[in-house]
C-alpha positions in Angstrom: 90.7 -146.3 -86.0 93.5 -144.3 -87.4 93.8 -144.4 -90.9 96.6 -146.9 -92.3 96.8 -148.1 -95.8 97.6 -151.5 -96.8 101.3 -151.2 -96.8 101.4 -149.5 -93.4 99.1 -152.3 -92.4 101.4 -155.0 -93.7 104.9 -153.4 -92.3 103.1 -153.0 -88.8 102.2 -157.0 -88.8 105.1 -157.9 -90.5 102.6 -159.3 -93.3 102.5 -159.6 -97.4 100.0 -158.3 -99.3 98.0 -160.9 -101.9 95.4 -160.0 -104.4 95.6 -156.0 -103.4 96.7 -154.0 -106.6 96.9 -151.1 -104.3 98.8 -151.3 -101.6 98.0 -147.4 -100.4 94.5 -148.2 -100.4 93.6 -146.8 -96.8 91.9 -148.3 -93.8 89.4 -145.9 -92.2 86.5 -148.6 -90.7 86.8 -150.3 -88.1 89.1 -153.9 -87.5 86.4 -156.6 -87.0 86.2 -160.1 -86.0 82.6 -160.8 -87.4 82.4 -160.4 -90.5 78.3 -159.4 -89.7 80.0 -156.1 -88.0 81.9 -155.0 -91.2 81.6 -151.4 -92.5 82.9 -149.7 -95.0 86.6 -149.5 -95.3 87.0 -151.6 -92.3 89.5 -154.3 -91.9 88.6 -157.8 -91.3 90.6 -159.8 -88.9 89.6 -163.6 -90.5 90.2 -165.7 -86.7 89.9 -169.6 -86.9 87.4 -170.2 -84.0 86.5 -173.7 -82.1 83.1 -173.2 -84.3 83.8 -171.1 -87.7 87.1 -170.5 -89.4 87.0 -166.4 -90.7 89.0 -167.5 -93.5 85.3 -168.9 -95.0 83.8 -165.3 -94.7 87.0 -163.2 -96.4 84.9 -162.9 -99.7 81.6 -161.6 -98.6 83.2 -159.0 -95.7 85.0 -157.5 -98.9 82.1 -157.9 -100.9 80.1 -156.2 -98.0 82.8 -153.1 -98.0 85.7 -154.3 -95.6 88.6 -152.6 -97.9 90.9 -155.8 -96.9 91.1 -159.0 -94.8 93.8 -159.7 -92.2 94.1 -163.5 -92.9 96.6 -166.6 -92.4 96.5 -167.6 -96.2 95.5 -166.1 -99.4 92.1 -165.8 -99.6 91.0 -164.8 -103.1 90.5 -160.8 -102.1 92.7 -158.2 -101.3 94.6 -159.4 -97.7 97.2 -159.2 -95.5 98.9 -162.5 -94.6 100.4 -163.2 -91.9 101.4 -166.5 -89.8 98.8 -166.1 -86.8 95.9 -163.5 -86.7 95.7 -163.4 -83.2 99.2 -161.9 -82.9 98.7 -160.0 -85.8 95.9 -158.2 -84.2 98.2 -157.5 -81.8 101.0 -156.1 -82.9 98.5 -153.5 -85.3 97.2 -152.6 -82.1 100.7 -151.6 -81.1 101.3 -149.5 -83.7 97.9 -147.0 -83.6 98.5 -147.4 -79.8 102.7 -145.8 -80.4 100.9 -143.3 -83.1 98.4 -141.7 -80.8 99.4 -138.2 -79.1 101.9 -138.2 -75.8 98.5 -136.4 -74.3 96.3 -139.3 -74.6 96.1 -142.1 -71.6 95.7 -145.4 -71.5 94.2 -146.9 -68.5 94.1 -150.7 -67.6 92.7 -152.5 -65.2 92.3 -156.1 -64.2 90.9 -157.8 -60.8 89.3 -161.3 -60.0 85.9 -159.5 -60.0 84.0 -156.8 -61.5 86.4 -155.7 -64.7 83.8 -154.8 -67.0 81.2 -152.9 -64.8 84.7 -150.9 -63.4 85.5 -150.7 -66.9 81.8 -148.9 -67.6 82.3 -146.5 -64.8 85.3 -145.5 -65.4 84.4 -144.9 -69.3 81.2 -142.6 -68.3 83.3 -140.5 -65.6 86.2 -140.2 -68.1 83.9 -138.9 -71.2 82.7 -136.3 -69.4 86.5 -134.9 -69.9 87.4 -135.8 -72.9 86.9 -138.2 -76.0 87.4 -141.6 -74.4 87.1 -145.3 -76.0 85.7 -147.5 -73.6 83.0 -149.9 -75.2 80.6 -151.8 -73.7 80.9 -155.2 -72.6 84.0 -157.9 -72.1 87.2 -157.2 -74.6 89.3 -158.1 -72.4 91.1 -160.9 -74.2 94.4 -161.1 -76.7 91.4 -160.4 -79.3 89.2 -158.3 -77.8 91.8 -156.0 -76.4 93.4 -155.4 -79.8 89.9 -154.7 -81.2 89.2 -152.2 -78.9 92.7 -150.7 -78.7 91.8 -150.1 -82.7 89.1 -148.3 -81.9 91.1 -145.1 -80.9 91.4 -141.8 -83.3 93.7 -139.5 -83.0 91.2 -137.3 -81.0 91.4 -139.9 -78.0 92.2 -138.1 -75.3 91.3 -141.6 -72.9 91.6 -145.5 -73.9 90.3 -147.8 -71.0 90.7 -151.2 -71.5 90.4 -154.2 -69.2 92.5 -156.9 -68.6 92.4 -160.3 -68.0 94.2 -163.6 -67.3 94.0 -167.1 -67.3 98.6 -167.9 -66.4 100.9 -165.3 -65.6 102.5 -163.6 -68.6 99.0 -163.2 -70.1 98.6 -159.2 -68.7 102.2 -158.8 -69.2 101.5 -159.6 -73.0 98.4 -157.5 -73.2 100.6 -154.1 -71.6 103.1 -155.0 -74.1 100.2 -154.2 -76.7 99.3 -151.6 -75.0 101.3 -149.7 -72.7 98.9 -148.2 -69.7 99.9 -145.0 -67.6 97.3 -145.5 -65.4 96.6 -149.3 -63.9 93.9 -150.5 -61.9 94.1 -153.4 -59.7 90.5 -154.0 -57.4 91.1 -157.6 -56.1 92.7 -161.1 -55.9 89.5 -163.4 -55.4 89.5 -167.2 -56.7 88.0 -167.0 -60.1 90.0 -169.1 -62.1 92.2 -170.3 -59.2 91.8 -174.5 -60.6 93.5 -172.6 -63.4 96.4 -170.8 -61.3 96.8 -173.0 -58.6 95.7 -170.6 -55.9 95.3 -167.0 -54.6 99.1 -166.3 -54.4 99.2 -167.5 -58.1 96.8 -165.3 -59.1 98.2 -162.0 -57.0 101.1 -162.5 -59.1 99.6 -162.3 -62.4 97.7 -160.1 -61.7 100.7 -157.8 -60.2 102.1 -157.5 -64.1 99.9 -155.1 -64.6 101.6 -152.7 -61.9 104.9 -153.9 -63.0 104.4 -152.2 -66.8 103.6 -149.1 -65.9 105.9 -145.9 -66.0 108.3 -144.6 -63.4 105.5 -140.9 -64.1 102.6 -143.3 -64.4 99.7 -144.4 -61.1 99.2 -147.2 -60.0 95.6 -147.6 -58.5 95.5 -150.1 -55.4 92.4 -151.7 -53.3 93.6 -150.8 -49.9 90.9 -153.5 -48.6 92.5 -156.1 -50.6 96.0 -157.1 -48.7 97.1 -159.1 -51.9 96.9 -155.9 -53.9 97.8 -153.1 -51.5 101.0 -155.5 -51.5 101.5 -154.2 -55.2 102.6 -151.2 -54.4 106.0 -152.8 -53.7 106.1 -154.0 -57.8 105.9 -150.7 -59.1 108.0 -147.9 -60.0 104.7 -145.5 -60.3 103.2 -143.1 -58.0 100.3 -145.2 -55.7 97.0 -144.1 -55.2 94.8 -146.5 -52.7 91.3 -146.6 -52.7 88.6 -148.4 -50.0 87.1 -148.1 -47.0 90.2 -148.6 -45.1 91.9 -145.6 -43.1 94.9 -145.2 -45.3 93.1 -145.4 -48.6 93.7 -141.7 -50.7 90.0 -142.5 -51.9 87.8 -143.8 -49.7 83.9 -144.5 -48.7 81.7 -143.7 -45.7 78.6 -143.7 -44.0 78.1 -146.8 -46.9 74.1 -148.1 -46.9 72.2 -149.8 -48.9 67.9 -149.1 -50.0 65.2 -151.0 -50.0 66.4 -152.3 -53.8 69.8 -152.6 -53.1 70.8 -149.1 -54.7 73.9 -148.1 -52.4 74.8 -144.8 -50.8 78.4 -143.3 -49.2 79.8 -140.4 -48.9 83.3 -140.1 -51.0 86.0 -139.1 -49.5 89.2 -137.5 -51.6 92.1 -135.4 -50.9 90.1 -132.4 -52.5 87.3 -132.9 -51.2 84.0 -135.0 -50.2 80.3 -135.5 -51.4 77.3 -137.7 -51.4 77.1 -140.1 -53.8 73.9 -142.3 -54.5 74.4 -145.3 -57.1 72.4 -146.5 -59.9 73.8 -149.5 -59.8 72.7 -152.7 -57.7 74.9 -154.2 -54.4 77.2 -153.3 -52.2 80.1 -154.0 -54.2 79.6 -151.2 -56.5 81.1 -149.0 -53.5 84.7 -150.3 -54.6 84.2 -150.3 -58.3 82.6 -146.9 -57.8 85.4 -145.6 -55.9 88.5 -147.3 -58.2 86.7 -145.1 -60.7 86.6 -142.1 -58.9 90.5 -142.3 -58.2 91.0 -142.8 -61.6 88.8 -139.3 -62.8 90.8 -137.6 -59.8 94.1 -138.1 -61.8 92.7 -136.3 -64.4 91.5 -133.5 -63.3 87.7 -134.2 -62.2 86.5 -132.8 -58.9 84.9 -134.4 -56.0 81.8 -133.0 -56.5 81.5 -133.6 -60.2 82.6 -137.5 -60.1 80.1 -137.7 -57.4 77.3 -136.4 -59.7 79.1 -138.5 -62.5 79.0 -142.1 -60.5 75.1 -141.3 -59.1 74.1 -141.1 -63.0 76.3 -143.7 -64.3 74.4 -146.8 -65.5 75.2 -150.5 -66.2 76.2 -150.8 -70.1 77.1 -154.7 -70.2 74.4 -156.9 -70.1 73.5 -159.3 -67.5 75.2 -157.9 -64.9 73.1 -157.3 -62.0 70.5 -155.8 -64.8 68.0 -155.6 -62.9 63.8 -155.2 -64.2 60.4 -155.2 -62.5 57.9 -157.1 -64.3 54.5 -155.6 -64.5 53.0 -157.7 -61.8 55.7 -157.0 -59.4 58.2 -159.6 -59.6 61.6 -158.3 -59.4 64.2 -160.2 -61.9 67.9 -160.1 -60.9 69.6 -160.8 -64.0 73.3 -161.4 -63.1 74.1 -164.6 -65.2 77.1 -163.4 -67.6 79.2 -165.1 -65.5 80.1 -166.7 -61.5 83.1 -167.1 -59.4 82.7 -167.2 -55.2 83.4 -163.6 -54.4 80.8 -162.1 -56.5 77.9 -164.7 -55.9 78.3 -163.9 -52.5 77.8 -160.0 -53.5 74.7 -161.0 -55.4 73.7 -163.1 -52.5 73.4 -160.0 -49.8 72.1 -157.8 -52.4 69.4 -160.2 -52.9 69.0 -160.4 -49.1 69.0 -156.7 -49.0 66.4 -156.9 -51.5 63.7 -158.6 -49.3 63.0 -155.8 -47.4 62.0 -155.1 -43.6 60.2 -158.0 -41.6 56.9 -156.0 -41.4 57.2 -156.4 -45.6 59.4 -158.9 -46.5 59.6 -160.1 -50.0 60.1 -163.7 -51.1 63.3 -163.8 -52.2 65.1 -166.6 -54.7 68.8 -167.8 -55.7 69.0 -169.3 -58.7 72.4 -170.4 -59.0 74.4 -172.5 -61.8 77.7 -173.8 -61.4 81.2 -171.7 -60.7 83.4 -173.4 -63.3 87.6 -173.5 -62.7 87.5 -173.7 -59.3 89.8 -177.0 -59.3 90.1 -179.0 -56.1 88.3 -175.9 -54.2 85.1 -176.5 -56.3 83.0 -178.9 -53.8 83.8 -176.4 -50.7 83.1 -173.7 -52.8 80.2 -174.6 -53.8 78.7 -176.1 -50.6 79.7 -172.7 -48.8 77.8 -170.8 -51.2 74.5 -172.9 -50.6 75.5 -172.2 -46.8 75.9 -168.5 -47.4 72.3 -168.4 -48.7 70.5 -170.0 -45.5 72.0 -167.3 -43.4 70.8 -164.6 -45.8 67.5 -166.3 -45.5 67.2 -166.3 -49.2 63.5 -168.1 -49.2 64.6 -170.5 -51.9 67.6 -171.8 -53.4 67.3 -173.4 -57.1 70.4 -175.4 -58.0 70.8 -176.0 -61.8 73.1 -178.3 -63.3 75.1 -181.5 -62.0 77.6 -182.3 -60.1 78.5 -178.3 -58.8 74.6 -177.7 -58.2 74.5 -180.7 -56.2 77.2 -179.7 -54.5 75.4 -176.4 -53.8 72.0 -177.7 -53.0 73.9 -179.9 -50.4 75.5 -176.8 -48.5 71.6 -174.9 -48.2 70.3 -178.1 -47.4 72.9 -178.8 -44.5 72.4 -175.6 -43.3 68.6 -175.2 -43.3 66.5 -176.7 -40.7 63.8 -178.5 -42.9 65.7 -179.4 -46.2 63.1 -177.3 -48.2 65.7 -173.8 -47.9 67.3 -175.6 -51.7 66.0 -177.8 -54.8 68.0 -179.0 -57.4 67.2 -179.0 -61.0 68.1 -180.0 -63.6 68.9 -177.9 -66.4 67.5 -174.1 -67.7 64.6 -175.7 -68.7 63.6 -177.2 -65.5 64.7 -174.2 -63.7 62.0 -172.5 -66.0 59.1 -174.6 -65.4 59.4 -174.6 -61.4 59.7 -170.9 -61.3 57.0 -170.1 -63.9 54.5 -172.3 -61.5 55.8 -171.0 -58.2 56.7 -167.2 -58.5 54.6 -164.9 -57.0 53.7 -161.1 -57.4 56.3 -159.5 -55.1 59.0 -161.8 -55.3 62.8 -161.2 -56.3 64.5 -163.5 -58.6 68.5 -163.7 -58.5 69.8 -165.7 -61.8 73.4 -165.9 -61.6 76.0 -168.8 -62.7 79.8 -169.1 -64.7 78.3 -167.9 -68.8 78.2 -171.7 -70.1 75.7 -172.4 -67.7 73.3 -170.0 -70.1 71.1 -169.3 -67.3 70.4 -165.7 -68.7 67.4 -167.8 -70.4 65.6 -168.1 -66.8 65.6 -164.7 -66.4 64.2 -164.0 -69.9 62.0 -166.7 -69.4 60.8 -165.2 -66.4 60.0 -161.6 -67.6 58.5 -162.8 -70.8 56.1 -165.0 -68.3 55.0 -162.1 -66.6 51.2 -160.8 -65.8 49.3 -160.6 -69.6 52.7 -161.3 -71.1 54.1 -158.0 -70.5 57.8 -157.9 -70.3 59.0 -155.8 -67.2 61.1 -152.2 -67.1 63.9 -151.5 -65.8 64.5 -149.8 -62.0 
C-alpha cells in the first residue's frame, strides 16, 4: 500500500482518530479484514460480519503489529472511527487509487461467468510488462475490491480488479472507487438472474462498467455475446471486440480440444497471429484466454509473446476446474467454488471431452449440487442441465442436495433410456460414500455446484481415497 499516516488516513475517510497519540504515525502494511492476516504496520479494517464482529479482534491485530484499526467505535487502541467500515474502505481506496502515477492502469472487468480465472490471466500476461496487482482468487466485492485496490505501490504500473454485481448501481459504485481505463465485459449469462429479474436486467448492470470509462480509455467487448457487443453503444471509449466471430479485433481459430480437455487455437490479432496451446481445462478458456490477450495488446505485448504467455499461464484460484490425477488413475475435476447454467454446461462438455475416443472411453461422472438465485428459472434450469448431461453421455449423474438436485436428477432421468443415467443423494456425505464404493481406476470425476453447496469436500474426499492413500498430482 502507499504509505499514509493516521491523519491522512482519517481525512481520506472522513474519520476521527481515538486512542492514537500520534496522528503521523504511518501506514506501510497492508489493510486487512482478518485480523489472522495482519502484519506489521498494517491497517485493520474491523467489519461486523453475519458470524464475528472485527470490532472483538481490534486489541490483538494491534497487539500482533497492525499500527491502527479502521473501526465504527472506539475500540480501546489507536483507530480510526468512522460511521460504516465498508464505505470507509472504500473511499481509502479512492484516495491511493487518485495518488498513484497518470502512467499506471486500472483494468476492470465483470461478466456472468469466468471473472476470476479472466482475472488470473490477465494478471500473468500483464506482469510480464510491468509490476501489476492482481491477486489470486474472488475480491470482487465492495470489500474485497477496496482491499485489493490497497494493495498498489507507487511502482504499479497495472491494477486489475474484477467486478461484480448483485442490482444495478453495484459496478457503477465499485468504478467510482476505482476509476478503470481499460474495462472488460465477457458475457451476460443468468447467474444471479432470481436476483435481477432477467438477462436484460443483468446486461444493464453489467453495462456500468462501459459507461465509467474515459472518452481515451477501451472498452473490451465479447463479439459472441450480442448483449455485450450491444455495449459498445454505452461508451464514450475506443472498442476493441474479441471472439470467434468475423468482426472481432481479437479472435480464435482452428479451436480443439485434447484428450484432457487442454484447448488449442490459433490467435488472431491486428499484428499478428500464433499458436497458442492452454494450460487450462475446457473450451471456455478460448474466450477468457482471448479477453486477456486484447487486453496485453493495448499495452504493448506482441502476438507472439501473449501467445507464449497464455500457453504457460496457470489457474491461481482454487477450485476452479483444478484438475488432479490420483495415483491410480482416477481423474478429479474439481470445479466446485461456485455454479450458475452457462458454466456447468462448460464443465459438462469438458467432462465429455474428457472420456476419450470410443475405442478408450473413460467412465465419466457429474457431480452436481444446486445453482442457487436462479428465481422462477430454477426448476427449468436445473432439469436442462440433467438433460445436457445424457446427451454428453456423461456415464453417471450424482445429484446432491434437495429440492434443485431433484430437479436435476429428474431432467437426466427423463432423458435417459433406463433411469440409471442420474442418482440423487443426499448431501456431501452421501455423495462421498457412493463414489468412494463405485469409482474405478480410469474414471473422471466432475464436482461442481453454487459455493454453499461445499461440494469441494467430494473432491477432497475422493483424492484422499485414492490407491494406498496417496493423494493425486496435478496435470
Amino acid at each position: 500500500m502507499i504509505a499514509l499516516t493516521l491523519a491522512e488516513v482519517a481525512t481520506a475517510v472522513g474519520g476521527t482518530l481515538h486512542d492514537a497519540p500520534d496522528p503521523q504515525v504511518r501506514i506501510t502494511g497492508p489493510v486487512v479484514v482478518d485480523s489472522r492476516e495482519v502484519q506489521p504496520g498494517g491497517l485493520f479494517a474491523a467489519v461486523a460480519g453475519e458470524n464475528a464482529d472485527g470490532h472483538d479482534f481490534a486489541a490483538k491485530a494491534v497487539a500482533d503489529g497492525a499500527a491502527a484499526v479502521l473501526a465504527a467505535r472506539p475500540v480501546g487502541v489507536p483507530a480510526v472511527v468512522v460511521d460504516d467500515v465498508v464505505v470507509a474502505l472504500g473511499l481509502l481506496a479512492r484516495a491511493v487509487v487518485d495518488r498513484l502515477r497518470t502512467s499506471t492502469a486500472v483494468v476492470g472487468l465483470t461478466g456472468s461467468s469466468g471473472k476470476t480465472s479472466t482475472k488470473d490471466l490477465i494478471g500473468q500476461l500483464l506482469r510480464r510488462i510491468g509490476p501489476t496487482v492482481c491477486p489470486s482468487g474472488n475480491f470482487n466485492n465492495e470489500i474485497g475490491l477496496p482491499l485489493t485496490a490497497l494493495r498498489a505501490e507507487p511502482e504499479t504500473r497495472h491494477l486489475v480488479l474484477e467486478m461484480g454485481a448483485r442490482g444495478r448501481g453495484h459496478i457503477a459504485y465499485l468504478t467510482g472507487l476505482t476509476p478503470p481505463r481499460v474495462g472488460v465485459v465477457l458475457n451476460v449469462g443468468t447467474a444471479h438472474v432470481g436476483e435481477f429479474g432477467g438477462k436484460a436486467a443483468i446486461a444493464e448492470a453489467k453495462g456500468e462498467l462501459v459507461e465509467a470509462l474515459p472518452a481515451d480509455g477501451v472498452a473490451v467487448l465479447n463479439a459472441d455475446d450480442p448483449l455485450v457487443r450491444a455495449m459498445a453503444a454505452r461508451t464514450r471509449a475506443r472498442v476493441v471486440f474479441f471472439g470467434e466471430a468475423a468482426e472481432a479485433h481479437i479472435r480464435a481459430e482452428n479451436v480443439r480440444l485434447d484428450a484432457t480437455g487442454r484447448p488449442s487455437f490459433t490467435l488472431i490479432t491486428p499484428a499478428g497471429s500464433a499458436p497458442v496451446t492452454l494450460r487450462l481445462y475446457g473450451e471456455h478458456h478460448v474466450s477468457n484466454a482471448l479477453a486477456a490477450a486484447a487486453v496485453a495488446a493495448e499495452f504493448g505485448m506482441s502476438a507472439d509473446d501473449t501467445a507464449a504467455a497464455l500457453g504457460e499461464a496457470d489457474a491461481l484460484s482454487r477450485w476452479r476446474m483444478e484438475v488432479v490425477e490420483r495415483a491410480d488413475g482416477v481423474t478429479v475435476v474439481n470445479d466446485a467454488y461456485n455454479a450458475n447454467p452457462d458454466s456447468v454446461r462448460a464443465a459438462l462438455r469438458t467432462l465429455a471431452s474428457m472420456a476419450g475416443t470410443d475405442q478408450q472411453r473413460r467412465r465419466t461422472w457429474a457431480v452436481l449440487g444446486e445453482m442457487r438465485e436462479l428465481g422462477e428459472d430454477s426448476l427449468a434450469e436445473h432439469d436442462a442441465i440433467g438433460r445436457l448431461a445424457v446427451r454428453l453421455n456423461i456415464t453417471k449423474v450424482v445429484a446432491v442436495g434437495g429440492r434443485e438436485a431433484a430437479w436435476l436428477d429428474m431432467g437426466a432421468k427423463n432423458e435417459g433410456s433406463w433411469g440409471e443415467e442420474s442418482v440423487l443423494v443426499s448431501d456431501a456425505d452421501a455423495a462421498i460414500d457412493l463414489l468412494l464404493d463405485q469409482v474405478r481406476p480410469g474414471d473422471v470425476v466432475l464436482v461442481k455446484a453454487s459455493r454453499a453447496a461445499g461440494l469441494e469436500r467430494v473432491a477432497e474426499a475422493l483424492l484422499a481415497g485414492g490407491a494406498d492413500g496417496v493423494n493425486g498430482v496435478a496435470r
